[in-house]
N, C-alpha and C positions, 0 to 999 in steps of 0.2 A: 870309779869316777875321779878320783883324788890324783891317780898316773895319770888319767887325761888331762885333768888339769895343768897338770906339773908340766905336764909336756907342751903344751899351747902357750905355755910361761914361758920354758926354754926356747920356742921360735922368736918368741920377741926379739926382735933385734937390738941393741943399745944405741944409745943417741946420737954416739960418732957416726955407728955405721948408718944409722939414718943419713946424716947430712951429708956423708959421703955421697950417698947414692944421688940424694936431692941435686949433685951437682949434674948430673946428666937430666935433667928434669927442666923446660923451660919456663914454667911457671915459677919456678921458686928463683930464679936469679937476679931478679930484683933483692931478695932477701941476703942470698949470698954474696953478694958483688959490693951491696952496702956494709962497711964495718960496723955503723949506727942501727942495721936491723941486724945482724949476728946473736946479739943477745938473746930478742928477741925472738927468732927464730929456735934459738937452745931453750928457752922458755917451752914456747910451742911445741915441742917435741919430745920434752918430757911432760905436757902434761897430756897429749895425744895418745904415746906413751902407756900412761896409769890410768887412762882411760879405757885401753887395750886390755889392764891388768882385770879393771873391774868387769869388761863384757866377760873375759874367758872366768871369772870367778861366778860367774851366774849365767853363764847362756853357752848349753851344749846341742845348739838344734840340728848343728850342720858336723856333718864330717870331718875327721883333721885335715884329711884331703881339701875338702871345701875351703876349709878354715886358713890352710897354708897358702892357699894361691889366690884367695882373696883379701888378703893380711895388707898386701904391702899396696895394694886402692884405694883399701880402706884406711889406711893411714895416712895417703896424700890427703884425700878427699877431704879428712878431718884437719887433719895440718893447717890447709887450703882455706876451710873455714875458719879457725882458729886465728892465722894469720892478717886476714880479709876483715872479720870482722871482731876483735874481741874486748868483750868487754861492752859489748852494743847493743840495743834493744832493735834502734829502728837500723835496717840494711838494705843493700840497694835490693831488687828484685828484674827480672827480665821478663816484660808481659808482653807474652806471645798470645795474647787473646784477643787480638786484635781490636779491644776495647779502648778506644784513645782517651776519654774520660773515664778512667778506671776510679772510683771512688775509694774502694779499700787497697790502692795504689796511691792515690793521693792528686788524682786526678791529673791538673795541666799539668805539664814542664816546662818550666821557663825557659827560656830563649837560654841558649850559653852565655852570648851580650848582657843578657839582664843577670842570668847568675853570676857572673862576673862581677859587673856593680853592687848586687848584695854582698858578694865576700868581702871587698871592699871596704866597705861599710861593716861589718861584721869586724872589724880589726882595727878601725880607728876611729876617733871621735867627730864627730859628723856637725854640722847646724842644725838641729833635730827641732828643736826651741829656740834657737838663736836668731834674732835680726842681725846680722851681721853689721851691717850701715849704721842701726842706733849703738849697736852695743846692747840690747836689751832682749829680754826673753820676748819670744817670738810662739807663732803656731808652727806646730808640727802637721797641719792638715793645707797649709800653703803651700806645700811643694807638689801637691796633685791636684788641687782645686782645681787650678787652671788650668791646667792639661784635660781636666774630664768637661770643665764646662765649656770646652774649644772643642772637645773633640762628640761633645753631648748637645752642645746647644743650650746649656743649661745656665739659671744663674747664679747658681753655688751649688756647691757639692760636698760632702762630708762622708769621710770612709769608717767603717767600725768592724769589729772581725768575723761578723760573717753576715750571710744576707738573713738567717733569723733575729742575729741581737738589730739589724737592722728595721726590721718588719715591726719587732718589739719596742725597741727605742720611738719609731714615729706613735707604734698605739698607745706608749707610756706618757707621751710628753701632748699629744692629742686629744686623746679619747679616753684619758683612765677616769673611773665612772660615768662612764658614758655609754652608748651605743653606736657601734661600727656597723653599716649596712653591707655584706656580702652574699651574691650569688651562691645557692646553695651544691649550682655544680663546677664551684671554685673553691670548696674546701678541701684544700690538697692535702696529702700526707707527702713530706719529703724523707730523704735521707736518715736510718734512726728512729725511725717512727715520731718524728716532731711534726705535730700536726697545727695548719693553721688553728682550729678554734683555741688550741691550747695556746698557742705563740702570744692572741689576742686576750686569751682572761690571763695569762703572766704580766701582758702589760698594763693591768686592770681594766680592761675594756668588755664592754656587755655587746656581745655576737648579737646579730637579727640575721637572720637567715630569709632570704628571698630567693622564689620562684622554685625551680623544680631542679633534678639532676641534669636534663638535657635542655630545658628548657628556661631563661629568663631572659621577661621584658623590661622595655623602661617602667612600663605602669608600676612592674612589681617596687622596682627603690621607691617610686613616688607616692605609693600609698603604704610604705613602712617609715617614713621621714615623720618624725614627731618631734615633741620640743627638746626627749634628751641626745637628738642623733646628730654625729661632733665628728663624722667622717663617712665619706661612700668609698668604700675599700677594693679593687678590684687584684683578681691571682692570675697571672697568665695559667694556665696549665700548659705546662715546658715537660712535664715527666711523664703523661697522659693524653689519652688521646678520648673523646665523647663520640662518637659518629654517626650516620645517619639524618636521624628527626630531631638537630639541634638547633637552637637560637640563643643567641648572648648578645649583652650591650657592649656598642664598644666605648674605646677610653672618650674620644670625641663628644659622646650623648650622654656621657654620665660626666663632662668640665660642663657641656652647657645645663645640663641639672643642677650640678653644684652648684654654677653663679647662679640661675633662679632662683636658690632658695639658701644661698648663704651659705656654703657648704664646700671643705677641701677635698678634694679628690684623689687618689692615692693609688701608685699600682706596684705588686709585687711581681716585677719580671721573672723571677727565677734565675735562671741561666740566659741571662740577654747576653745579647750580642748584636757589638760594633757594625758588622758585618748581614750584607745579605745573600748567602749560601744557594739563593734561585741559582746563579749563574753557575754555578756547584750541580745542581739537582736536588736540592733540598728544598720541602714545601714553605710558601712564601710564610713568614713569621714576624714581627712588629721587629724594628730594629730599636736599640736603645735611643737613637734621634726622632725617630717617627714617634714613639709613645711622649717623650719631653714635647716634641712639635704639637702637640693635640693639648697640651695647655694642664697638663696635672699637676698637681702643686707639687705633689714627692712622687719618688720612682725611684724602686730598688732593686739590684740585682747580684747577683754572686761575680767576683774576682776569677776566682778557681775553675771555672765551667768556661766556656764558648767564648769569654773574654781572654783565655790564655794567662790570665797571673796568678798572683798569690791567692790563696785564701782570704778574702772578705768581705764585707756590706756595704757597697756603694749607696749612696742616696746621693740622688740629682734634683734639682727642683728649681723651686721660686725662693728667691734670699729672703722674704720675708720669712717663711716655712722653714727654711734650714737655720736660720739664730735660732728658732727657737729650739730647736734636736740642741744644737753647740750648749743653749742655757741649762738643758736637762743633766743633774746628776748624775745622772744614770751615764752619759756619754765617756765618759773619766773610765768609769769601770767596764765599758763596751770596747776601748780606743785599744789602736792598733802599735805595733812596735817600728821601731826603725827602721828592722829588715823587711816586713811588709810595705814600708811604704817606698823603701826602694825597690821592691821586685815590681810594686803596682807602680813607681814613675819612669821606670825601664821599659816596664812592658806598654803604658800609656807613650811612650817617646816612641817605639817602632808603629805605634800606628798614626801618630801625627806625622813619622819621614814615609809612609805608604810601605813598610817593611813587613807587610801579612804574611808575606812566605817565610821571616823567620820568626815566626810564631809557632812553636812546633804542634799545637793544637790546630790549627790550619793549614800547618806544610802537611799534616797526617791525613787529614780529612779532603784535601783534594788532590793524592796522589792519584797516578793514571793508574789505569787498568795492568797496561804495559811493565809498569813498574814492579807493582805487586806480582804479577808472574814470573817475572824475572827472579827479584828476589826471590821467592817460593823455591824458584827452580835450582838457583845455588843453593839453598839448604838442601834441597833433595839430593842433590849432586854430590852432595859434602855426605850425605849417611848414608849415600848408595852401598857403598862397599861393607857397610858395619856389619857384621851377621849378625847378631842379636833383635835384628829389626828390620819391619818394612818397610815402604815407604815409598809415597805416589804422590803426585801432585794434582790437586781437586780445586775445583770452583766452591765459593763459599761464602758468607757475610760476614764483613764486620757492623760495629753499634759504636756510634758516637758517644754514650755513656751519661752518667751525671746528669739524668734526667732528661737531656738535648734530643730533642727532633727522636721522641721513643720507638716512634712506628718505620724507622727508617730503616734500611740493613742494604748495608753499603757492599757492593759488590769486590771480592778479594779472591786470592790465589792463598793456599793453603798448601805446607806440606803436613800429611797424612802419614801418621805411625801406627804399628801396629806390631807389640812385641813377640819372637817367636815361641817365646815362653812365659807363662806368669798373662796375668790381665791386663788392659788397657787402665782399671783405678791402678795397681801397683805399680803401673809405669809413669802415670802420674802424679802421684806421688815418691818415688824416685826422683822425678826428675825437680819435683817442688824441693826436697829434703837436700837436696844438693850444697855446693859449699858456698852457692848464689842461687836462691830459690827461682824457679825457673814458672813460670804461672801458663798454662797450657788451658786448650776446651778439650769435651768427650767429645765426640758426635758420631754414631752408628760404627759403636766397636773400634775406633781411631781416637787416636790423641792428635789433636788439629795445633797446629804453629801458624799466627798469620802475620807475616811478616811487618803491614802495616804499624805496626806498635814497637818494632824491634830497633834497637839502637846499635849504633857505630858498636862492633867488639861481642856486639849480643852474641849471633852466630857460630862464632868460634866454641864460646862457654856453651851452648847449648852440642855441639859437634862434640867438644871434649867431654862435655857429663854424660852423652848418651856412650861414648868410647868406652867408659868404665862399666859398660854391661858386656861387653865382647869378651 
């Protein structure tokens, strides 16, 4: 064992001759061509290098034969990541899952326009606080106000970082010792296992749960209204679907409750959106103007979902209702940062210029048919020749994700892999472990890529990672 060792030592190549070769290699001439990554590439490749040292010092599975002509892949491959991302926890990812609202992706993307403006911002000092005209400390929540109550209908508005500290802040500053009236077939579970009841006794509010799973009337809120109940709380279900034999109040019959009997009315959108997706094909859904238009005092919903921006907790409402969120403590330690609030006044600016298409959350979700086969069909074309692999071009679904329209499965073009050796988990996982993890679906023996979700350059990275199987 110790000759084999010695021996898999001896192929190692040295660091020149690495970077010699590197120069025939067009991925690394960014690194070559630059004097200022030179270093760093010498860096990389000695420690890719000793990395090499330590596999062959504990891992004799394969052949030396295997070993020698899989040495110098396996050394871009690592370089590659090394160079890409090091020293990084979070890295980019290419989601071929045709999941546009990818949650453990991080859901929207912003516009480029809007990322732009965050970098921006991200590098210099801003009027974050500042009145510029007085001279004096200013809100940091006036540079979106307006933009959402123009584009909501609303009479103020206040952003916090996500639609939970959202949902919390209204029960904390409402209803703490008190009781909040909800439908019992509106205690949702979202993301994380953060469940409405929970959300509601965090913000010290006492739940009353009315009516049934599928079924609730007015009667039910009307005859659980007692002297300590300080809100009628209503959940869109965005991540869930109830079907059949159901009945719910809507926001309409529980504003005119409220005023009969004194009482604010409040609704947790979930994933609202600006936007109504019928003319899309998507089933009809309350838009964030239709629920404000029905007279709710607050109404919340997520940034990061169906809105296209950042991550966070919008609340729209009635001004009287929102000073009082601003007066609560709690809002200081809920409040959102700079760059949040310019990716949410970026993204809120393309939908007051009618800019939906460059909302990449909406350019995704109403591609043609046409398109997505297209695509499909250049990837297919692109690994036709690979031998290591098959591949066919299949009808398929994508999911809007993040909770959004769950029941829906969006019609797409897929290409279909299937390796000629080894499993469809080890091929993808291969293809995850890569030097840009590559995120793929199974389905019936196939490794599916749906182009829908694929970004400018994806393609290539997915072409060249699957090359280093041939």
């Amino acid at each position: 064992m110790e000759q084999e060792k010695q021996r898999r030592l001896r192929t190692l190549p040295a660091v020149h001759e690495v970077i010699s070769r590197l120069e025939h290699e067009e991925e690394f001439s960014p690194f070559l061509t630059n004097e200022k990554q030179l270093p760093r590439l010498t860096q990389g490749v000695r420690q890719v290098l000793q990395k090499a040292r330590e596999n062959v010092n504990r891992n004799f599975k394969d052949s030396y034969a295997e070993f020698e002509t899989s040495l110098w892949s396996w050394l871009k491959t690592q370089l590659l990541q090394e160079l890409t991302h090091p020293e990084t926890s979070l890295r980019r990812v290419i989601n071929g899952t045709g999941v546009v609202l990818h949650t453990n992706c991080g859901r929207a993307l912003l516009a480029p326009e809007v990322a732009r403006f965050v970098a921006e911002h991200a590098e210099m000092y801003s009027n974050l606080e500042l009145n510029i005209e007085t001279g004096e400390r200013g809100s940091r929540y006036v540079h979106v106000e307006e933009l959402l109550c123009h584009l909501t209908g609303a009479e103020a508005a206040l952003v916090v970082n996500n639609n939970a500290a959202a949902v919390l802040l209204m029960m904390n500053t409402f209803a703490q010792g008190k009781e909040v009236i909800v439908s019992r077939g509106e205690l949702v579970e979202v993301g994380g296992s953060f469940r409405i009841p929970e959300v509601l006794k965090a913000g010290g509010a006492k739940l009353i749960e009315v009516g049934t799973t599928n079924k609730t009337w007015l009667r039910d809120y009307e005859a659980a209204i007692g002297p300590e109940t300080a809100v009628l709380l209503k959940v869109h279900s965005s991540n869930y679907r109830v079907e059949g034999f159901t009945h719910s109040v809507s926001g309409t019959e529980l504003v005119e409750l409220g005023e009969t009997r004194g009482l604010p009315v409040m609704e947790d959108l979930g994933s609202g959106s600006f936007f109504d997706g019928t003319n899309l094909g998507f089933p009809l859904e309350p838009t964030i103007q239709q629920t404000v238009k029905a007279g709710l005092s607050l109404v919340s919903f997520s940034g990061d979902k169906l809105l296209g921006g950042p991550q966070a907790g919008i609340i729209v409402g009635k001004e009287a209702f929102v000073q009082r969120l601003r007066a609560n403590q709690l809002t200081r330690a809920l409040r959102v940062d700079k760059l949040t609030l310019a990716a949410l006044e970026g993204t809120l600016l393309l939908y007051k210029n009618g800019g939906l298409e460059e909302i990449p959350v909406w350019r995704m979700l109403s591609l043609p048919i046409e398109s997505l086969k297209s695509a499909a069909s250049e990837l297919v074309g692109a690994l036709h020749s690979n031998p290591a692999i098959s591949v066919e071009l299949k009808e398929d679904f994508s999911q809007v994700g993040g909770g959004a329209w769950p029941t829906v499965d969006l019609p797409t073009w897929v290409c279909a892999i299937r390796p000629k050796q080894g499993s469809v988990v080890e091929l993808e996982k291969f293809l995850r472990l890569g030097p840009v993890a590559i995120l793929t679906r199974i389905h019936k023996d196939r490794v599916l890529i749906d182009g829908r979700t694929l970004l400018e350059g994806d393609r290539e990275d997915i072409v060249r990672r699957l090359g280093e199987l041939s």
